[in-house]
N, CA, C and O atoms as a Tinker XYZ file with bonds, in Angstrom:
   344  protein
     1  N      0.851000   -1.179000    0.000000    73     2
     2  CA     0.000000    0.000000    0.000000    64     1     3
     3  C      0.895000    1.239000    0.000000    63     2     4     5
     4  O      1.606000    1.455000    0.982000    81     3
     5  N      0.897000    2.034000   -1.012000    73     3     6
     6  CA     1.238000    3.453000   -0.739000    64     5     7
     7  C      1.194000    4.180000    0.118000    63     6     8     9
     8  O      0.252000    4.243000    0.909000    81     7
     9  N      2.464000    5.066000    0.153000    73     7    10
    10  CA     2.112000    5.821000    1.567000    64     9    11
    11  C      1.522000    7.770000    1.045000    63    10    12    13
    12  O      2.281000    8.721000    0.854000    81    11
    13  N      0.534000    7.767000    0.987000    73    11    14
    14  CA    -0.323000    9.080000    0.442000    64    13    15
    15  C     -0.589000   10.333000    1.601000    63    14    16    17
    16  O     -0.209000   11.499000    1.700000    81    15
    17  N     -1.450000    9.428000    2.407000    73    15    18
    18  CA    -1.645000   10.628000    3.165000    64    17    19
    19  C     -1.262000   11.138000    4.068000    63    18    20    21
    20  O     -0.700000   10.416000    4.891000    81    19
    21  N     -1.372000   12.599000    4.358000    73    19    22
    22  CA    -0.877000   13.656000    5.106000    64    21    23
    23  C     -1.392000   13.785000    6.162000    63    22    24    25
    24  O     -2.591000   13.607000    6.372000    81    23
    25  N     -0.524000   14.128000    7.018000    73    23    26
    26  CA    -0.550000   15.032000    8.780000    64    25    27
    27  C      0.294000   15.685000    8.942000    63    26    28    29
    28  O      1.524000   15.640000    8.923000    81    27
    29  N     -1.324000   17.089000    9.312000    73    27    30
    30  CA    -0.500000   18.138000    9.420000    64    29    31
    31  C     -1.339000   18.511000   11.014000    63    30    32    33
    32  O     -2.516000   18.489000   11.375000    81    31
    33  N      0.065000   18.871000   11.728000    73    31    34
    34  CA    -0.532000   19.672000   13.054000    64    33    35
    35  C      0.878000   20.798000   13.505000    63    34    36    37
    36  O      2.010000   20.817000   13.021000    81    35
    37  N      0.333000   21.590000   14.504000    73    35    38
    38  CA     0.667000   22.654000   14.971000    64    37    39
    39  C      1.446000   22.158000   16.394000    63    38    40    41
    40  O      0.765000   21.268000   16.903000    81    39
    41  N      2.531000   22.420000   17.112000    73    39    42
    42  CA     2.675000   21.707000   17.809000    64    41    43
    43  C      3.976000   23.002000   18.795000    63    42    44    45
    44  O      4.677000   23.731000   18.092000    81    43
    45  N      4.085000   23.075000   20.225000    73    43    46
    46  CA     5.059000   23.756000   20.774000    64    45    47
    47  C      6.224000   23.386000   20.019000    63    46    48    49
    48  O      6.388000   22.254000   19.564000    81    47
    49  N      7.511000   24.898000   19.804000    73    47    50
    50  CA     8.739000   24.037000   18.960000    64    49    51
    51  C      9.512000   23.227000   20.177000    63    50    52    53
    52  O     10.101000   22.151000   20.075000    81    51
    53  N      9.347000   24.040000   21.351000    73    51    54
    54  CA    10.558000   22.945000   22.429000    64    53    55
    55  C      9.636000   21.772000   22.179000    63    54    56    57
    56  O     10.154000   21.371000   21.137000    81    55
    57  N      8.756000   21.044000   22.376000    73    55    58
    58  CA     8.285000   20.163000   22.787000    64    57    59
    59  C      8.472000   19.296000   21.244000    63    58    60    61
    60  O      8.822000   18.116000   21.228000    81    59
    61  N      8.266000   19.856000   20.350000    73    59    62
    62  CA     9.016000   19.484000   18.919000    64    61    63
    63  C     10.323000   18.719000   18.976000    63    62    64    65
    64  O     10.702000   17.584000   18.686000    81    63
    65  N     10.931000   19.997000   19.552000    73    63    66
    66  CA    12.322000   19.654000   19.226000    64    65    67
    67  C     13.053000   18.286000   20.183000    63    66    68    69
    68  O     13.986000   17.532000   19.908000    81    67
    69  N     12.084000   18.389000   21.493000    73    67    70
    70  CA    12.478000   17.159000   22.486000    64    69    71
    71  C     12.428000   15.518000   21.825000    63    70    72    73
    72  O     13.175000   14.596000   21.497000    81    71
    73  N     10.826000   15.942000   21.907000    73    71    74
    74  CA    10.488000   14.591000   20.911000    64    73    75
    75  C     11.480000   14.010000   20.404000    63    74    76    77
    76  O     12.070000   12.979000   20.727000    81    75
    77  N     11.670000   14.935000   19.365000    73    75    78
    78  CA    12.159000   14.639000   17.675000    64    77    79
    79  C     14.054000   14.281000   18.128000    63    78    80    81
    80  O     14.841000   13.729000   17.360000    81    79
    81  N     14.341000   14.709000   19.342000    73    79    82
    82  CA    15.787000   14.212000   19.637000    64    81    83
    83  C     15.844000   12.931000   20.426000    63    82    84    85
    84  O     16.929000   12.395000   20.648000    81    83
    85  N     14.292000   12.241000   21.015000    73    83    86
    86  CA    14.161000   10.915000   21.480000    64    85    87
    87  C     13.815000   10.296000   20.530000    63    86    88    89
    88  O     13.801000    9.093000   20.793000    81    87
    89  N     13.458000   10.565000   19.318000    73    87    90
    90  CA    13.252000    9.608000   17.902000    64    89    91
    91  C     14.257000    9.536000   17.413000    63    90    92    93
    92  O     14.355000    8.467000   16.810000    81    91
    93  N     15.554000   10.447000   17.306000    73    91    94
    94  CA    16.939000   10.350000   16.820000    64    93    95
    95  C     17.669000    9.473000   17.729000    63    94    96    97
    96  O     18.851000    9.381000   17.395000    81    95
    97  N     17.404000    8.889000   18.625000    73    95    98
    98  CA    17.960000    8.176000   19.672000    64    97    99
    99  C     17.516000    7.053000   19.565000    63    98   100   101
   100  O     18.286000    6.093000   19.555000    81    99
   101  N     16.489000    6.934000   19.484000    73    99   102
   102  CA    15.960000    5.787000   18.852000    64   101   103
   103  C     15.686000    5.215000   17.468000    63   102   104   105
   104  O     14.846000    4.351000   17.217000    81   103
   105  N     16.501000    5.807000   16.605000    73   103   106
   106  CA    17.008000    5.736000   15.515000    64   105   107
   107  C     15.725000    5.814000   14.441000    63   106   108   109
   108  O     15.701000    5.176000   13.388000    81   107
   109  N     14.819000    6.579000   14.830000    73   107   110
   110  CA    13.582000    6.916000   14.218000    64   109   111
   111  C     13.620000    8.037000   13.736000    63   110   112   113
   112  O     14.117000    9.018000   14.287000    81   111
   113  N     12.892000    8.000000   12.225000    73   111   114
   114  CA    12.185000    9.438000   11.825000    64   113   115
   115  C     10.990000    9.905000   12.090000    63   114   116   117
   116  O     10.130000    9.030000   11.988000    81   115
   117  N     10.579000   10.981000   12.404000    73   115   118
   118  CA     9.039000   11.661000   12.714000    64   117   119
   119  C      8.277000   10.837000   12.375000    63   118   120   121
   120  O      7.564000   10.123000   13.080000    81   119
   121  N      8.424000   10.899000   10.718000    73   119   122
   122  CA     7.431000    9.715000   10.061000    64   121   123
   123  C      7.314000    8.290000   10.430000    63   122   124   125
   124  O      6.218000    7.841000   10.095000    81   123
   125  N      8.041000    7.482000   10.977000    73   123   126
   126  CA     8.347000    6.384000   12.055000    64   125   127
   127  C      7.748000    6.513000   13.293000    63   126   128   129
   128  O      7.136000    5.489000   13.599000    81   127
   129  N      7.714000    7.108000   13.849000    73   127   130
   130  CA     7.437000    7.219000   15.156000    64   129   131
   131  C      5.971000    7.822000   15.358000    63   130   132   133
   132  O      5.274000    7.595000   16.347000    81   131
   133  N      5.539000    8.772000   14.074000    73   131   134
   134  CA     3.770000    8.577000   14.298000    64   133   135
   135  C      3.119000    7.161000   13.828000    63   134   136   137
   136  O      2.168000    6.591000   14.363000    81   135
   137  N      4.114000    6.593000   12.317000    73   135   138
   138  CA     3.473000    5.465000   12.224000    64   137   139
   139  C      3.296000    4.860000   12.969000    63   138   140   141
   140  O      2.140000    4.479000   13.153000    81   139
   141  N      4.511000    4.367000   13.950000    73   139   142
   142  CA     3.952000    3.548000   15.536000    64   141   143
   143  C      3.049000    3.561000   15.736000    63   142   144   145
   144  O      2.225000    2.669000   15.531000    81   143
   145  N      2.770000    5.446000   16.606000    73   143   146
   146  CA     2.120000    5.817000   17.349000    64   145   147
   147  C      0.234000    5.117000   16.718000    63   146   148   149
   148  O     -0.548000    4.467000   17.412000    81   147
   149  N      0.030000    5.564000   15.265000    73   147   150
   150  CA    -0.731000    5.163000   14.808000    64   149   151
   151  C     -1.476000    3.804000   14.747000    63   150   152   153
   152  O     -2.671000    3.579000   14.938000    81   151
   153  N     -0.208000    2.738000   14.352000    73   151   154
   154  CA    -0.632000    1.395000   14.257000    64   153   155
   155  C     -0.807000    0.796000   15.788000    63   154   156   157
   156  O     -1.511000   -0.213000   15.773000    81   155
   157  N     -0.264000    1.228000   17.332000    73   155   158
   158  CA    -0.673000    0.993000   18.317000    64   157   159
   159  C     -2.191000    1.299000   18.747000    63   158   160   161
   160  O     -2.882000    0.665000   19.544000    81   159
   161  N     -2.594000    2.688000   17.843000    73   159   162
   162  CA    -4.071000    2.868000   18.190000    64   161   163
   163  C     -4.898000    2.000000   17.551000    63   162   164   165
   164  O     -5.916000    1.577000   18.099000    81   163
   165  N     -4.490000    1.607000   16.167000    73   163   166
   166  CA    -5.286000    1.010000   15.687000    64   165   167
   167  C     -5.360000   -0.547000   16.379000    63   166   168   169
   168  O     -6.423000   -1.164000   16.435000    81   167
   169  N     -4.006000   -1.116000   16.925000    73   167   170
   170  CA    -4.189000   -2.638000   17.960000    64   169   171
   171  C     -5.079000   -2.064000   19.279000    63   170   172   173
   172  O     -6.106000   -2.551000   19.752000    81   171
   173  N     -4.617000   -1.317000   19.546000    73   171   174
   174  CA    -5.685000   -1.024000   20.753000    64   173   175
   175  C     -6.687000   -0.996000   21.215000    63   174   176   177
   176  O     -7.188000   -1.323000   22.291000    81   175
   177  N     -7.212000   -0.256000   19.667000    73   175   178
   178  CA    -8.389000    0.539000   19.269000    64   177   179
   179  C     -8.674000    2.007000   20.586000    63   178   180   181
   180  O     -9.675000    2.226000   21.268000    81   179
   181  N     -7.782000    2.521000   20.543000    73   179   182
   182  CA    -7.364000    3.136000   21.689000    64   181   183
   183  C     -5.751000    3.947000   21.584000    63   182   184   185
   184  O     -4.818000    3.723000   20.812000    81   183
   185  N     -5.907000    5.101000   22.859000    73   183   186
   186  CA    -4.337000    5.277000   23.094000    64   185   187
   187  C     -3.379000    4.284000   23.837000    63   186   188   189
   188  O     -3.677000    3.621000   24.831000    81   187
   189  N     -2.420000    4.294000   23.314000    73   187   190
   190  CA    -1.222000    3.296000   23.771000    64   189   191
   191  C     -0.560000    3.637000   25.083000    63   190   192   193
   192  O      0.618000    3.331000   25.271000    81   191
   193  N     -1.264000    4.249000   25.980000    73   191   194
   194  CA    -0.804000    4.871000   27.291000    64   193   195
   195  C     -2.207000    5.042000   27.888000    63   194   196   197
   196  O     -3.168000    4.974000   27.122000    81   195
   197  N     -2.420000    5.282000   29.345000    73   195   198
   198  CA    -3.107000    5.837000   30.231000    64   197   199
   199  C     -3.510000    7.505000   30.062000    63   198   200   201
   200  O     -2.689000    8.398000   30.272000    81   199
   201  N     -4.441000    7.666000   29.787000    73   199   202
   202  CA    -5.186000    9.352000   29.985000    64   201   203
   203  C     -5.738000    9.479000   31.149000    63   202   204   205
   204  O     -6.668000    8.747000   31.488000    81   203
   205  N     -5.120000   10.666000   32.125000    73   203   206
   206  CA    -6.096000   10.961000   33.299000    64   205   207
   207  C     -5.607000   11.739000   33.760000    63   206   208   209
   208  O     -4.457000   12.148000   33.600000    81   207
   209  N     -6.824000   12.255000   34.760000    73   207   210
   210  CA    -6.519000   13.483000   35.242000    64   209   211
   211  C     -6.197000   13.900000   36.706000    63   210   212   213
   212  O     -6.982000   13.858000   37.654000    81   211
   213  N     -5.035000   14.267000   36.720000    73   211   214
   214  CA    -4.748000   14.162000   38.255000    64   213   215
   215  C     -5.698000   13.713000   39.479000    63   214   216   217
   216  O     -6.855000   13.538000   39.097000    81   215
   217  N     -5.501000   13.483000   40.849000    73   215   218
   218  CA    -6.538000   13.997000   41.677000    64   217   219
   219  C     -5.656000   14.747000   42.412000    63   218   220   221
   220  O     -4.476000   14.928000   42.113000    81   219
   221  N     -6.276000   15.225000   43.464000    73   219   222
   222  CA    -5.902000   16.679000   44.151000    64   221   223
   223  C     -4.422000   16.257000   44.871000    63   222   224   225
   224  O     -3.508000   17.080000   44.911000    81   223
   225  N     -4.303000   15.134000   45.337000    73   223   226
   226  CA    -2.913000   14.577000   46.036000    64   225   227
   227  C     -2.248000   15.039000   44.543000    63   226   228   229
   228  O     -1.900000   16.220000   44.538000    81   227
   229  N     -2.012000   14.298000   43.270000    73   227   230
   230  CA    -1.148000   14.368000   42.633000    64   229   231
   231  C     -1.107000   15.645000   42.099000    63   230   232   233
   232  O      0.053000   16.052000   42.159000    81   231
   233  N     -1.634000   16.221000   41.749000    73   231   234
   234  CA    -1.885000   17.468000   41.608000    64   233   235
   235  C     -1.331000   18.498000   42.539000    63   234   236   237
   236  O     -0.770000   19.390000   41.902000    81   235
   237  N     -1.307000   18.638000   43.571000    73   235   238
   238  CA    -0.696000   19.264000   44.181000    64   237   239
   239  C      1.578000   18.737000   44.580000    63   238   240   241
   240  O      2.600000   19.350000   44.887000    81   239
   241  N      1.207000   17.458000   44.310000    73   239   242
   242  CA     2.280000   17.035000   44.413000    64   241   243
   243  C      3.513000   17.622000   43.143000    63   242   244   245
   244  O      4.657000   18.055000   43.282000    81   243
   245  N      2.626000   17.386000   41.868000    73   243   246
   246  CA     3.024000   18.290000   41.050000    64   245   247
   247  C      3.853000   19.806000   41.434000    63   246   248   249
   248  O      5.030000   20.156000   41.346000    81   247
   249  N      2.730000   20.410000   41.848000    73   247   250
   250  CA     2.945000   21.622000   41.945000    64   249   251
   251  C      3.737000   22.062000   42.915000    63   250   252   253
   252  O      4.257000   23.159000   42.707000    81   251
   253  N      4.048000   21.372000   44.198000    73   251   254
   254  CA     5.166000   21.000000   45.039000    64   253   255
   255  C      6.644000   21.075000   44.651000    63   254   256   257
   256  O      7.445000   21.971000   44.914000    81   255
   257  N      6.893000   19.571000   43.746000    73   255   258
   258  CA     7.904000   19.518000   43.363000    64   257   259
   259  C      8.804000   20.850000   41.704000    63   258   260   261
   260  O      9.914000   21.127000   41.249000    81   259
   261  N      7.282000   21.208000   41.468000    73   259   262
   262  CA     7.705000   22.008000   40.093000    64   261   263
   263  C      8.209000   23.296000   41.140000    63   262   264   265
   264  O      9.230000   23.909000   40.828000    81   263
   265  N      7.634000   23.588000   42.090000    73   263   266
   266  CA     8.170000   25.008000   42.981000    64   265   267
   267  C      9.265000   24.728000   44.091000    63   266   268   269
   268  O      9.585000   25.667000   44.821000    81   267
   269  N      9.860000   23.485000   44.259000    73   267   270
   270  CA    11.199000   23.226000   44.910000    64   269   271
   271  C     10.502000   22.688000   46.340000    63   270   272   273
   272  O     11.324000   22.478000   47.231000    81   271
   273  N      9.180000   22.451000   46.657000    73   271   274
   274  CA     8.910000   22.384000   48.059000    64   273   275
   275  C      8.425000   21.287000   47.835000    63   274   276   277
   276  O      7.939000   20.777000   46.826000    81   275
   277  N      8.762000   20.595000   49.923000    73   275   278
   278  CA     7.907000   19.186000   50.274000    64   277   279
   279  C      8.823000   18.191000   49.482000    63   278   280   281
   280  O      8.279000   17.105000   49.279000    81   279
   281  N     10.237000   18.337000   48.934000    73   279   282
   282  CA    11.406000   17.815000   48.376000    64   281   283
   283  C     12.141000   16.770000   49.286000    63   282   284   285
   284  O     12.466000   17.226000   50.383000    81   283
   285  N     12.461000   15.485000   49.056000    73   283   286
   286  CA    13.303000   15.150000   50.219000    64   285   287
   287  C     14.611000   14.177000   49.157000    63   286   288   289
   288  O     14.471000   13.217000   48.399000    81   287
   289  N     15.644000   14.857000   49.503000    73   287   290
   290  CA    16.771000   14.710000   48.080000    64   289   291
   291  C     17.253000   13.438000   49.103000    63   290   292   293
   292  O     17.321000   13.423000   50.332000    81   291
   293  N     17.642000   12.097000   47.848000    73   291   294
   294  CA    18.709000   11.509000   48.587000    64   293   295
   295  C     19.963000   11.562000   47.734000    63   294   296   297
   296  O     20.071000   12.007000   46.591000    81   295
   297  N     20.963000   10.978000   48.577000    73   295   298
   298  CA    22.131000   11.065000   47.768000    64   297   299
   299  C     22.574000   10.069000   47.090000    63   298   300   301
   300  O     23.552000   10.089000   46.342000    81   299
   301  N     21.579000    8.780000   47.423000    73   299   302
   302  CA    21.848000    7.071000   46.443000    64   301   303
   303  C     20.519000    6.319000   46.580000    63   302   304   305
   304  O     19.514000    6.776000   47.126000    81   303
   305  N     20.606000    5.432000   46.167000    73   303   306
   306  CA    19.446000    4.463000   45.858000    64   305   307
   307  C     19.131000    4.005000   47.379000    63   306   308   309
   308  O     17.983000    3.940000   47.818000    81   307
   309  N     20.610000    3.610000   48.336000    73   307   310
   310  CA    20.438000    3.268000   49.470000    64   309   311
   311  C     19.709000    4.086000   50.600000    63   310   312   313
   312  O     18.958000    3.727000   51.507000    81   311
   313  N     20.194000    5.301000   50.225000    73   311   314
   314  CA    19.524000    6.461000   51.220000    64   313   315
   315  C     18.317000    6.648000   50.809000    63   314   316   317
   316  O     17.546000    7.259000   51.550000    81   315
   317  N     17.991000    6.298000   49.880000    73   315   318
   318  CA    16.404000    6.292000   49.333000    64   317   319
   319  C     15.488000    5.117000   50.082000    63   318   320   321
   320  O     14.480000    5.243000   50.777000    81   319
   321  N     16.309000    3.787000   49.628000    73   319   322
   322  CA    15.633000    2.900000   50.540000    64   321   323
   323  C     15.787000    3.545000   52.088000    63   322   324   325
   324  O     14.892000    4.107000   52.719000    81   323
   325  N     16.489000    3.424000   52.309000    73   323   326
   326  CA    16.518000    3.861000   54.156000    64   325   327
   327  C     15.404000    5.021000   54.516000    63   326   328   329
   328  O     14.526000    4.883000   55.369000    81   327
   329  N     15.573000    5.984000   53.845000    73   327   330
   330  CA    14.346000    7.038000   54.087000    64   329   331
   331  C     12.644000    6.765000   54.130000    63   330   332   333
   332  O     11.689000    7.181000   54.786000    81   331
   333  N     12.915000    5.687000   52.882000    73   331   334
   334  CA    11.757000    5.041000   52.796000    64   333   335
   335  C     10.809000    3.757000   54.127000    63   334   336   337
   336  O      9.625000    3.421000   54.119000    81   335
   337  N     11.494000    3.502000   54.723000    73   335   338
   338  CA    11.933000    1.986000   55.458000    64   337   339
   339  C     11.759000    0.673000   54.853000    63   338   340   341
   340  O     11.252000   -0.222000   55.528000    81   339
   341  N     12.169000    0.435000   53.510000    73   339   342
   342  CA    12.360000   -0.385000   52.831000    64   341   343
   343  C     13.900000   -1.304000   53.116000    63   342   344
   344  O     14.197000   -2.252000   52.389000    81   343
């Protein structure tokens, strides 16, 4: 089957440009990497990921960590477990 048709969308350029340097990494072109994206919806019949919308815990947790607060840094995987009591 020929490949004919077009997509066209509008899109942030950083968020462009991120993408499009995790498809170069993954040794993909744009055009590769919507085809994926595409043929996963069509196995799915669906998106190939989870859609949802925060609730107020994550949501605020968000907004926590995006403003530097409610942070607890470790310095290794171990001090992570330990903080944790794992």
């Amino acid at each position: 089957m020929s490949k004919t048709a077009m997509i066209r969308a509008r899109i942030e350029p950083d968020l462009k440009e991120k993408a499009e340097a995790v498809f170069r990494e993954l040794g993909l072109s744009v055009t590769q990497a919507l085809a994926l994206f595409y043929k996963q919806v069509e196995l799915r019949h669906g998106l190939p990921f989870d859609v949802v919308i925060p609730n107020s815990t994550t949501q605020k947790t968000f907004e926590d960590t995006d403003s530097g607060r409610n942070l607890v840094v470790c310095k290794d995987a171990k001090d992570m477990f330990e903080k944790l009591g794992i």
